[in-house]
Residue frames relative to the residue before (quaternion, step in Angstrom):
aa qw qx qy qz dx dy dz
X 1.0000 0.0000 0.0000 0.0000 0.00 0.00 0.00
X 0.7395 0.4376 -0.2650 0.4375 3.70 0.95 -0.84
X 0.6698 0.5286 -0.2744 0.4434 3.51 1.38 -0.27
X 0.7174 0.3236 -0.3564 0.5036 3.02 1.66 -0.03
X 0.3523 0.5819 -0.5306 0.5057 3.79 1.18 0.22
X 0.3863 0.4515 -0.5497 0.5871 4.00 0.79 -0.88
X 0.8885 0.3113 -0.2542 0.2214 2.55 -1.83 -1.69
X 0.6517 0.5653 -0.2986 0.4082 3.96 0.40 -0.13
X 0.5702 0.6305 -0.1553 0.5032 2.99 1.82 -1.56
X 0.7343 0.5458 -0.1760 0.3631 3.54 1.24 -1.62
X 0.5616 0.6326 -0.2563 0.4676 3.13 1.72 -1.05
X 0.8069 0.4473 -0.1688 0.3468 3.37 0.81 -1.34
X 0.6465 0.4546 -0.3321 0.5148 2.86 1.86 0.15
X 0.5295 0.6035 -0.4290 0.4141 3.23 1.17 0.08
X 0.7582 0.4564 -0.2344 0.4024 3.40 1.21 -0.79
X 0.4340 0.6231 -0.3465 0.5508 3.03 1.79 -0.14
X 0.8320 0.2196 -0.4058 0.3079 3.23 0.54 -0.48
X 0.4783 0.7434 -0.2933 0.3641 3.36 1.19 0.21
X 0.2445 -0.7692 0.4348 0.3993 2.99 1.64 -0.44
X 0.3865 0.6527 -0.4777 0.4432 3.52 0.72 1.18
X 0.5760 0.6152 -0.4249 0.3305 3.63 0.46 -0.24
X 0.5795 -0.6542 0.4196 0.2453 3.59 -1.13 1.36
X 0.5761 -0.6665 0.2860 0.3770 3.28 -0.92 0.21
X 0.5992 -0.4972 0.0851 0.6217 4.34 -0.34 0.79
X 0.7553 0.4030 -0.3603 0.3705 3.91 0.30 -0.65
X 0.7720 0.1758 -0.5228 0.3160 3.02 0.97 0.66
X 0.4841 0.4844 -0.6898 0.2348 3.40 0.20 0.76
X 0.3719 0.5723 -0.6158 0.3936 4.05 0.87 0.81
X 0.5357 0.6209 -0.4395 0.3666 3.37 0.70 -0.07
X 0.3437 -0.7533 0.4715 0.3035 3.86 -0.89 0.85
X 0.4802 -0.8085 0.1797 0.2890 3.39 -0.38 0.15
X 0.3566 0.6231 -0.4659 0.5172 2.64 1.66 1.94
X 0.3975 0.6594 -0.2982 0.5641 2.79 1.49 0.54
X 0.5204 0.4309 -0.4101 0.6127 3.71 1.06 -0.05
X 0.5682 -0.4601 0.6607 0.1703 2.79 -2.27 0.67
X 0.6868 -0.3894 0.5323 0.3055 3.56 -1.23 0.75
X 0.8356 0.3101 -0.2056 0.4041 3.53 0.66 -1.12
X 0.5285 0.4980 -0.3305 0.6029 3.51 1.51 -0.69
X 0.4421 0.6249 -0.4054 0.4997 3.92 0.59 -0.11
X 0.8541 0.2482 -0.1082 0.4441 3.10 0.22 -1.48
X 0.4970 0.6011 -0.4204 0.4637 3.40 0.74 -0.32
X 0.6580 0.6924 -0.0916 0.2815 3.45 0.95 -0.72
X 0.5663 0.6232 0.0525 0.5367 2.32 1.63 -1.37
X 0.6395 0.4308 -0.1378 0.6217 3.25 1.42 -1.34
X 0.6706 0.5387 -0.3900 0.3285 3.26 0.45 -0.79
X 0.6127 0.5186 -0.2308 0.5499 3.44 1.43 -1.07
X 0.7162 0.5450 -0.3100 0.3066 3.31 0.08 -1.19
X 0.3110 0.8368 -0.2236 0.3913 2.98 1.78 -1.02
X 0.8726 0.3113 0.0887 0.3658 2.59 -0.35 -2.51
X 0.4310 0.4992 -0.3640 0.6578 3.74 1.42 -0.30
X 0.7573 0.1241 -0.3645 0.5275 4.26 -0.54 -0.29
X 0.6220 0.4666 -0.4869 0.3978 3.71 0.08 0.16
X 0.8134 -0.1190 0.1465 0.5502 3.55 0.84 -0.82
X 0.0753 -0.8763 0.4758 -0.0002 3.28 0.48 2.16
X 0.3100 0.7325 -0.4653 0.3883 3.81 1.31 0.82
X 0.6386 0.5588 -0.3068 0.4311 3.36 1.52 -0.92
X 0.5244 0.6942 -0.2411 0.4301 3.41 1.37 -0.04
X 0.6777 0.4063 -0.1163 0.6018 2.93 0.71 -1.65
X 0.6729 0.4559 -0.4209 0.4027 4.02 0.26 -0.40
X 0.6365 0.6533 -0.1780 0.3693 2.89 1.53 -1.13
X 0.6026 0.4180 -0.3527 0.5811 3.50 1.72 -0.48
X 0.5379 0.5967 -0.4226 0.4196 3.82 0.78 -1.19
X 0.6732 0.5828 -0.3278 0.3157 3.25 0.49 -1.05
X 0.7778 0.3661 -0.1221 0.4960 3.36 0.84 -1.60
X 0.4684 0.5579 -0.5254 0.4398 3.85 1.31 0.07
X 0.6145 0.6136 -0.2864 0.4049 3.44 0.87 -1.24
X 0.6833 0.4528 -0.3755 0.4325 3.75 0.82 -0.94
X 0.7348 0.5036 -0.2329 0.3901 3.36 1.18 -1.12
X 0.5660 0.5022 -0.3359 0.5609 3.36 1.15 -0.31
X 0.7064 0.4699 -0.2535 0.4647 3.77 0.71 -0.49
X 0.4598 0.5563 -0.3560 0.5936 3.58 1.88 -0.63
X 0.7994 0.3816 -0.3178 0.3382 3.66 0.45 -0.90
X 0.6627 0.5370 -0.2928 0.4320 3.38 0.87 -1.10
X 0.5780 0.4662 -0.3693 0.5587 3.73 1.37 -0.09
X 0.6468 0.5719 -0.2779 0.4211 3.31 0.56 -0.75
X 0.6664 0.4716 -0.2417 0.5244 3.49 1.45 -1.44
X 0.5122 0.7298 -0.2792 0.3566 3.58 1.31 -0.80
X 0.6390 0.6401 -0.1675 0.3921 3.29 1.28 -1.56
X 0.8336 0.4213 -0.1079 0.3406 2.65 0.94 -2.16
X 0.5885 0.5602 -0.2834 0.5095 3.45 1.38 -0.14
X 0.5565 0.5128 -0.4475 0.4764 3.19 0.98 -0.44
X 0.6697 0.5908 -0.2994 0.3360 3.50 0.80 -1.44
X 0.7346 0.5692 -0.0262 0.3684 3.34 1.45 -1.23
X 0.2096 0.9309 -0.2435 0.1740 2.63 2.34 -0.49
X 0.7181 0.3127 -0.1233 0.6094 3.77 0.62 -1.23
X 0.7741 0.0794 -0.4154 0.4710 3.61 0.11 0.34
X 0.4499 0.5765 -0.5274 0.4325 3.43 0.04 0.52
X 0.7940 0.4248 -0.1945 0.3890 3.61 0.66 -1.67
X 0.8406 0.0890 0.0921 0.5263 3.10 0.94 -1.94
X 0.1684 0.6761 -0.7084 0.1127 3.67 0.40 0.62
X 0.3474 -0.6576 0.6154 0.2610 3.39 -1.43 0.58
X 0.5285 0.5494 -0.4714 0.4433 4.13 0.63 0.34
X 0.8760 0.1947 -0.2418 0.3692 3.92 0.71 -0.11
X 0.8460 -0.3973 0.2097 0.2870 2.24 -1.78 1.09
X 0.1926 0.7492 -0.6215 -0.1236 4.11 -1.13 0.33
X 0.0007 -0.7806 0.6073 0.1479 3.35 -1.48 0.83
X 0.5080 0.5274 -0.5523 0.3983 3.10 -1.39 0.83
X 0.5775 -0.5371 0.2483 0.5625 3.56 -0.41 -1.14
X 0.6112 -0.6341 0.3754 0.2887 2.76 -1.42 0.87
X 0.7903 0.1057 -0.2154 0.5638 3.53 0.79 -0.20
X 0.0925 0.7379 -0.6508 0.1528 3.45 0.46 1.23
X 0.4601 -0.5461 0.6132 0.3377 4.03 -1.26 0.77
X 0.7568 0.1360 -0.3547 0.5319 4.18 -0.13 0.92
X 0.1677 -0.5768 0.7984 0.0424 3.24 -1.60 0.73
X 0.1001 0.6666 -0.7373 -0.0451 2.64 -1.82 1.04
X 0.3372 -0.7225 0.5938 0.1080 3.52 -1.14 1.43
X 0.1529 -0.7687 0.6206 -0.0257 3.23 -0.79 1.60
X 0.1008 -0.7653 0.6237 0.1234 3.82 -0.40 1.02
X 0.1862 0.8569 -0.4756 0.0691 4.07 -0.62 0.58
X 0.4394 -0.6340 0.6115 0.1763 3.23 -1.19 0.69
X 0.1723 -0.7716 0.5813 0.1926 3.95 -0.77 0.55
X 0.5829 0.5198 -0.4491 0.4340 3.58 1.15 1.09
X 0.3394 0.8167 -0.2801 0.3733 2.80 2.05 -0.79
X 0.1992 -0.7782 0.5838 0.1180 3.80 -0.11 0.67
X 0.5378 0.3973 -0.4418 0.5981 4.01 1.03 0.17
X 0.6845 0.4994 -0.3603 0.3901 3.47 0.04 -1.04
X 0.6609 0.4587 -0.3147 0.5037 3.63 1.22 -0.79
X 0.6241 0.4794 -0.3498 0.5082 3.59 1.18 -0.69
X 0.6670 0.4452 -0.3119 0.5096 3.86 0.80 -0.83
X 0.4521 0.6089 -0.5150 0.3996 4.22 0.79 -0.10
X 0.7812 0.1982 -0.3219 0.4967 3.91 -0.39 -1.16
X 0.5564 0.5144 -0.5391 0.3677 3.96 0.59 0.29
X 0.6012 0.5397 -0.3454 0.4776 3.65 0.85 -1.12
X 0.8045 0.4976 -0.1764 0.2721 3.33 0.59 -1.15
X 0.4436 0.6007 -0.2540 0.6147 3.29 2.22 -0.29
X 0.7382 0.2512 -0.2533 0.5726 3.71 0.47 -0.74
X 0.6654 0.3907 -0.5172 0.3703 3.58 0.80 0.69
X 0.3217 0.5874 -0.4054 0.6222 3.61 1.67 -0.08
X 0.8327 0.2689 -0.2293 0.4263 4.15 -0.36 -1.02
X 0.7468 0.3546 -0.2234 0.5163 3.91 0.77 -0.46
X 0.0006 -0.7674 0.6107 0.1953 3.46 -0.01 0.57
X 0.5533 0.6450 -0.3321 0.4092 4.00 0.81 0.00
X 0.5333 0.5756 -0.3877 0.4837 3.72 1.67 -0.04
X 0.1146 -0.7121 0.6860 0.0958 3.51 -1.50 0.83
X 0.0259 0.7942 -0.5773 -0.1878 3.41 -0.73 0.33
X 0.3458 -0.6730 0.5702 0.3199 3.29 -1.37 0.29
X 0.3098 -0.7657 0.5510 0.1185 3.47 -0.96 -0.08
X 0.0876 0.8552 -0.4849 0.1608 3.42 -0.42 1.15
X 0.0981 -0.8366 0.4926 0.2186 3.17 0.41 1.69
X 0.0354 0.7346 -0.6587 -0.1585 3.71 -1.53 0.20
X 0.3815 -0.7889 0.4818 0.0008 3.22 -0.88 1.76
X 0.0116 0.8646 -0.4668 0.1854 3.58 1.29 1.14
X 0.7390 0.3853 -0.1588 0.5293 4.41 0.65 -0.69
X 0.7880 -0.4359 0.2201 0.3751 3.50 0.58 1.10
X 0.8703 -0.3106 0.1676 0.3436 3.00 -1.85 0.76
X 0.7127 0.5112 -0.2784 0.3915 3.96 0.86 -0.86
X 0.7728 0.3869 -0.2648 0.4278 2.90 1.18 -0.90
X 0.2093 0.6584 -0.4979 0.5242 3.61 1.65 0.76
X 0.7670 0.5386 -0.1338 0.3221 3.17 0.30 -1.83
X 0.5503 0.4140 -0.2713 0.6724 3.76 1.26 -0.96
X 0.7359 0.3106 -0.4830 0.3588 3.94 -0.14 -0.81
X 0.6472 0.5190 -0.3736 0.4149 3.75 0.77 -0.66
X 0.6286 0.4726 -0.3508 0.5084 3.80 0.79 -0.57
X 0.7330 0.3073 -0.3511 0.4949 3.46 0.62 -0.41
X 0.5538 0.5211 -0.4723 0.4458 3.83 0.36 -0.27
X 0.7267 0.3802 -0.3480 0.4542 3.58 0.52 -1.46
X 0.5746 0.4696 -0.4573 0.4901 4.71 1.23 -0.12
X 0.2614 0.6804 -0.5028 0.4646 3.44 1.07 0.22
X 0.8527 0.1889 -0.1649 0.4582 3.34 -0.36 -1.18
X 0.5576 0.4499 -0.4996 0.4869 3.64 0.76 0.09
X 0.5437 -0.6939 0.3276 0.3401 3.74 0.70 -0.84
X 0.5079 0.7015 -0.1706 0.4700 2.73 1.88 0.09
X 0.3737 0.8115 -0.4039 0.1966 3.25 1.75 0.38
X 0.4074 0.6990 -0.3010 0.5049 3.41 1.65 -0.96
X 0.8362 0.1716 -0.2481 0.4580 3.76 -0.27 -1.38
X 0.4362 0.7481 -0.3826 0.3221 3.72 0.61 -0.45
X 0.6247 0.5513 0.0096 0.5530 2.80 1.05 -1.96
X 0.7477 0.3159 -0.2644 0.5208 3.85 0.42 -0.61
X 0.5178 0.5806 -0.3772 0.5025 3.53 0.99 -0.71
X 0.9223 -0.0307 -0.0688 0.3791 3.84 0.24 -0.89
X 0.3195 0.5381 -0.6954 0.3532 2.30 0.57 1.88
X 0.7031 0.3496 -0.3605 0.5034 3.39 1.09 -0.42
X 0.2184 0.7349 -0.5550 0.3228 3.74 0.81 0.59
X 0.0432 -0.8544 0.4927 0.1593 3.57 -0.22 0.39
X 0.4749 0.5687 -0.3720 0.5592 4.14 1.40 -0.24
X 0.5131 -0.4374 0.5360 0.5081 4.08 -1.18 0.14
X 0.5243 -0.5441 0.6309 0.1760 3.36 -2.12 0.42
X 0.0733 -0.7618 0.6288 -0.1377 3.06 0.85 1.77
X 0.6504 -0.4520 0.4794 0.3779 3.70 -1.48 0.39
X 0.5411 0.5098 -0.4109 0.5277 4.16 1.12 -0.73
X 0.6497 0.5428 -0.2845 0.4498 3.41 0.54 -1.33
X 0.7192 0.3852 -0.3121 0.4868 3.53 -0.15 -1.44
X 0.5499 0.6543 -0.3843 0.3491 3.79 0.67 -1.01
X 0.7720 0.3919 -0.0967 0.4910 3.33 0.33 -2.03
X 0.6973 0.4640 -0.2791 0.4697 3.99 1.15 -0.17
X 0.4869 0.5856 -0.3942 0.5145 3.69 1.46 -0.03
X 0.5864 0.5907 -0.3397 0.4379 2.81 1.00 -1.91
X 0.9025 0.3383 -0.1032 0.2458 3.25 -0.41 -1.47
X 0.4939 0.5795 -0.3249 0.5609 3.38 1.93 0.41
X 0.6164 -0.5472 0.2882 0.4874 3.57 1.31 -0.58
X 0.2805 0.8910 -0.3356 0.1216 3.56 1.54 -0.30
X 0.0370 0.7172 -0.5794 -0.3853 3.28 -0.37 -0.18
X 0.4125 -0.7411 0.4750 0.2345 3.95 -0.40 1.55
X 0.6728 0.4409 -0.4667 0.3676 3.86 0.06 -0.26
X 0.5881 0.6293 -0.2805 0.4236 3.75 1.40 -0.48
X 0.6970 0.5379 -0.1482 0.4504 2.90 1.16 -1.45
X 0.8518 0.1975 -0.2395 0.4221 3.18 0.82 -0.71
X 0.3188 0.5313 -0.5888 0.5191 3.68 1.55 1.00
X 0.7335 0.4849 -0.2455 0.4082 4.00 0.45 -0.67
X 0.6343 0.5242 -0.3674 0.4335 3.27 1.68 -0.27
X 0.6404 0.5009 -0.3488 0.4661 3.55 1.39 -0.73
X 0.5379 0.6247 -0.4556 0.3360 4.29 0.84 0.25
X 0.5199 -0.7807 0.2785 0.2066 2.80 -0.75 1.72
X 0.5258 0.7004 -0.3751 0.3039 3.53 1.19 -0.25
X 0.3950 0.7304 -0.2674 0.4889 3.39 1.95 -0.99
X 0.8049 0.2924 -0.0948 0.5076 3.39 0.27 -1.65
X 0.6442 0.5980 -0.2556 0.4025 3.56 1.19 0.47
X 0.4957 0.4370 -0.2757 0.6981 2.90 2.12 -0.67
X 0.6149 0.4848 -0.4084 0.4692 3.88 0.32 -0.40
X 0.6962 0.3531 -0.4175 0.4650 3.62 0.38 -0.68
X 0.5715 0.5974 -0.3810 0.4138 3.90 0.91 -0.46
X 0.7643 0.4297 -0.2897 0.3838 3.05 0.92 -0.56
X 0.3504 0.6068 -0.3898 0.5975 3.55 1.88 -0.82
X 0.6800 0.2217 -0.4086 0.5670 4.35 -0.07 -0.86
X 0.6799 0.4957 -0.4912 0.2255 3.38 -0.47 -0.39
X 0.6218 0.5153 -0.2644 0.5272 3.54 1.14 -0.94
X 0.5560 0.6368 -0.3294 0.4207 3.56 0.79 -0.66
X 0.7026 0.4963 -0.2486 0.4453 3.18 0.72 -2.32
X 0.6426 0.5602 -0.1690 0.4946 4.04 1.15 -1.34
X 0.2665 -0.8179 0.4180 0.2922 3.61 1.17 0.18
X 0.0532 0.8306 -0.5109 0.2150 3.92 1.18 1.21
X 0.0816 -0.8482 0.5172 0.0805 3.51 -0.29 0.75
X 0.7957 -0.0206 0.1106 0.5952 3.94 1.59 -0.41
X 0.4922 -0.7014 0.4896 0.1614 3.06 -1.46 0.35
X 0.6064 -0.2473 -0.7543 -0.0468 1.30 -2.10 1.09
X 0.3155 -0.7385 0.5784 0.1433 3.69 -1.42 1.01
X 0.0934 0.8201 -0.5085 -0.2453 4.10 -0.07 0.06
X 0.4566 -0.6862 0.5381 0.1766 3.64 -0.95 0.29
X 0.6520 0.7025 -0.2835 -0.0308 3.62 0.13 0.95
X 0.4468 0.3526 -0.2761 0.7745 3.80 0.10 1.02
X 0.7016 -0.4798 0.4788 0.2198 3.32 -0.18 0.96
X 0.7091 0.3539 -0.3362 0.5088 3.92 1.42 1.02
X 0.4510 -0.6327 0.5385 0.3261 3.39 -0.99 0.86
X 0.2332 -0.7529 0.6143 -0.0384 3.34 -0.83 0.73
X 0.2613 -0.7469 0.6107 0.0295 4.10 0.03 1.18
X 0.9023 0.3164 -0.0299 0.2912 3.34 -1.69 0.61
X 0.5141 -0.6055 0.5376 0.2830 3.65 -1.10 0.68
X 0.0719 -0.7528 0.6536 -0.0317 4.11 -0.47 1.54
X 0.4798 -0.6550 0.5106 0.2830 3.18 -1.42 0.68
X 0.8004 -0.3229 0.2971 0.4085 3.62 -1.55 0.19
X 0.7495 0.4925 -0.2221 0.3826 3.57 0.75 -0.57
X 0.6176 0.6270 -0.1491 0.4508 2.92 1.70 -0.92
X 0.5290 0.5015 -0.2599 0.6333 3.36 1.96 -1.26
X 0.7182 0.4868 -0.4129 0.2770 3.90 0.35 -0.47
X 0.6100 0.6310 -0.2318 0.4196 2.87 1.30 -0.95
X 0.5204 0.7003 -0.1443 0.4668 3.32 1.51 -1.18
X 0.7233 0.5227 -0.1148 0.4365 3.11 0.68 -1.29
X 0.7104 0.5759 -0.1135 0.3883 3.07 0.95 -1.56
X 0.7963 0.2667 -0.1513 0.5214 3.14 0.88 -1.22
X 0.4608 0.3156 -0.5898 0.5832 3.88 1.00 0.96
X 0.6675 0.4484 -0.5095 0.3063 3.85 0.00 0.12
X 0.5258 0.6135 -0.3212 0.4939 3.19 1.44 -0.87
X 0.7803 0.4502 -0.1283 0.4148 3.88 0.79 -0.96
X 0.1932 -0.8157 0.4517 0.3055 3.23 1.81 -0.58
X 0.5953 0.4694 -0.5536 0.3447 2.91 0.11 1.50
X 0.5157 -0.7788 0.3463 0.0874 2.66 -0.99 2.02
X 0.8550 -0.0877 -0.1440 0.4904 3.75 1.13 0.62
């Protein structure tokens, strides 16, 4: 509906500037209301204007990306707001940094995710320089059966406490989070592995993961890594500067994520 109110809008300015445009009652008119011939005349009129100046096109698309990109980011705006308590403060995930730092940032990731592996020693720098950052963590297992397997090994080191080093270990794991792998990384994080992987097979695990698959959905999250802060959805692996800035301007607003 908004992409055609655009495109109608664009017309009527094209004819507007041509000094072609109908008087106001009739552009209340739908445009079944034209004649076959007033139709076409149109048509010309535009077409016209497109080989005289084919820029009027191209503005004409910029224009309407901009509406649609602004339709979403409101739209994404909404849904986070709505989402507000689980996103910020579920008590089931994981948080590093401080726990009651004045900003939250909600970090949704995939540990195959080759951004998410590039965005890790960046998060982890502005948690070394801010001591006032919380993050949330939200594992989404989105790239196949392994990366099920990593979110469920690390949820079930959660309850050992080890969710934090687990979690840093494979991200810099470079082989898949085969079960050998994930094994020989618990181990060597402090795990105790026969726990971990009785606690990995409870169905509640794979229940908090599918919550989190709807949650990204409801938040219109299309990949990873996705962060969540100041009340904006934030796409893609950003550099240190980008996270400061981030930061800054939800502290500056007082909002805490």
């Amino acid at each position: 509906m908004r992409t055609r109110f655009k495109a109608t809008r664009l017309a009527l300015g094209a004819a507007l500037l041509l000094g072609t445009a109908p008087p106001l009652a009739a552009q209340a008119l739908s445009p079944q209301a034209l004649s076959p011939q007033q139709r076409e005349e149109v048509v010309g009129i535009l077409r016209e204007a497109l080989r005289k100046d084919p820029s009027i096109l191209r503005d004409a698309l910029v224009a309407l990306q901009q509406a649609e990109q602004d339709d979403r980011s409101a739209g994404q705006r909404a849904a986070i707001a709505a989402h507000e308590e689980k996103l910020l403060r579920d008590p089931a995930d994981p948080v590093k940094g401080n726990p009651r730092g004045n900003v939250t940032i909600v970090e949704f990731f995939d540990v195959r995710c080759g951004y998410c592996k590039a965005l890790h020693p960046t998060m982890e720098a502005l948690l070394r320089e801010d001591p006032q950052v919380r993050v949330v963590m939200k594992d989404l297992p989105i790239l196949g059966p392994n990366s099920v397997l990593a979110s469920r090994a690390l949820l079930a080191a959660q309850r050992q406490g080890k969710y934090a080093a687990l979690q840093d270990a494979l991200m810099r794991l470079r082989g898949e989070p085969t079960e050998a792998a994930l094994q020989a990384e618990a181990q060597r994080a402090g795990l105790d592995w026969p726990r971990l992987q009785r606690d990995m097979q409870d169905p509640a695990l794979k229940a908090r993961l599918q919550d989190h698959v709807a949650l990204a959905q409801a938040l219109g999250i299309e990949g990873t890594p996705a962060l969540i802060v100041g009340g904006k959805l934030v796409p893609g692996a950003v550099d240190l500067a980008t996270l400061r800035q981030l930061v800054a301007g939800a502290r500056q607003a007082g909002k805490p994520g």
